[in-house]
N, C-alpha and C positions, 0 to 999 in steps of 0.2 A: 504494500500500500504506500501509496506516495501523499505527500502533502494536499495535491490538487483534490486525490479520492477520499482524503478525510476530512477537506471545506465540505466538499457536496454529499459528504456522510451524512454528516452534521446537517447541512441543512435539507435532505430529503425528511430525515428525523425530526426534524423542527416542524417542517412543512407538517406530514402528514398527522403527527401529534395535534399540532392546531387545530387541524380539523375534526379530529377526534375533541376536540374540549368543544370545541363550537358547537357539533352532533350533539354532545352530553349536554351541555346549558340549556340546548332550545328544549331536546327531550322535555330537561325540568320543568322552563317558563309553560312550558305549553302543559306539564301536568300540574303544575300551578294553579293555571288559570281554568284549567277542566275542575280540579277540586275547590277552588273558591265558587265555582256554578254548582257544583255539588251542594256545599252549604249551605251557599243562598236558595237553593229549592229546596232542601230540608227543614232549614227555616221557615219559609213562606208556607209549606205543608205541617210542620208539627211544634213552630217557635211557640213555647209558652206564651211570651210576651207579643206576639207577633200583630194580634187588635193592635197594643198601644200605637205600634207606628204606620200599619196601612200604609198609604200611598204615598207616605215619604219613606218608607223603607228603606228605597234606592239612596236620594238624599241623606239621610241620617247615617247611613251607614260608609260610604261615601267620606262624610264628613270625618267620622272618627279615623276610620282606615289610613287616608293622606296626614291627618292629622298626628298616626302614627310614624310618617315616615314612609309611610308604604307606596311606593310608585304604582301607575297605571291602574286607582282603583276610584276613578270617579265615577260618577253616577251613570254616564253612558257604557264605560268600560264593566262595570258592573251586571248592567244587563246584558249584554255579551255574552262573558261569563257563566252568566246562569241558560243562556238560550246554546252557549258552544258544551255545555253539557247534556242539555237535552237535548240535542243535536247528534252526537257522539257519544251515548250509554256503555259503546261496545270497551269505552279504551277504561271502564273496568277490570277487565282482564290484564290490565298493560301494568297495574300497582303492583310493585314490586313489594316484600314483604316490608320493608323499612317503612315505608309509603302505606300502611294498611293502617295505623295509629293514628294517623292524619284525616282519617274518613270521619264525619261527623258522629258525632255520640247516638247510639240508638237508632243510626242510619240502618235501610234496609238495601238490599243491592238492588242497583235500578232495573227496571223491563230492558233485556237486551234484545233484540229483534236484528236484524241481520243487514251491511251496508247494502248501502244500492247497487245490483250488479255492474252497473255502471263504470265504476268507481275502478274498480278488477282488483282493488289492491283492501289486504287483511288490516286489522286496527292496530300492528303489529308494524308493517310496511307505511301505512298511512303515518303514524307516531315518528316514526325513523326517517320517514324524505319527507316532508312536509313541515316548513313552520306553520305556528299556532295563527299568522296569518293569512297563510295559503288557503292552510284548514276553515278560518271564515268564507273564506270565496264561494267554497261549498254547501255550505249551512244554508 
């Protein structure tokens, strides 16, 4: 091995690592934001407190959220959220065990019904080439 094949060692390694972190982030952000649409429908079906806030829900919650800190969780992104999980029930299957603590308390597993043949591709394949805004295009 010479100097020149251990630059482009290095940086094929670089290269294709990158991409691999990239693949893993979006994976997260997009089961992120499929499990915040989780909550918020679990919510609006079994929140105790769920009367007090009615049609500010979005709003009020919204409000706290950013207020935490929390990026991309205003009241439009919000509804998203809840409509990209009922949109895509099947990427249940896709929770890894670490990720199953994270489902709401008392949650039940949603109706999975099967993609559109359309689609040709598994909630498996869909999860793994697709960002979480591709995935709206579809919805």
């Amino acid at each position: 091995m010479n100097f020149d094949a251990l630059v482009h060692s290095i940086g094929e390694l670089h290269h294709q690592l990158h991409a691999e972190a990239a693949k893993a982030v979006n994976v997260s952000l997009t089961l992120r934001n499929w499990l915040i649409g989780w909550h918020i429908a679990e919510y609006e079906l079994k929140g105790e407190d769920r009367g007090q806030y009615g049609e500010r829900l979005f709003a009020e919650l919204a409000h706290r959220l950013t207020s935490m800190g929390l990026s991309n969780c205003n009241r439009r992104q919000l509804y998203r959220y809840r409509d990209f999980y009922r949109t895509y029930p099947v990427f249940v299957g896709m929770l890894s065990a670490q990720l199953q603590p994270l489902l709401p308390p008392g949650s039940t597993s949603p109706k999975v019904g099967t993609l559109s043949p359309q689609l040709g591709l598994s909630p498996e394949q869909l999860l793994n080439r697709l960002s979480y805004s591709h995935l709206l295009n579809f919805a």
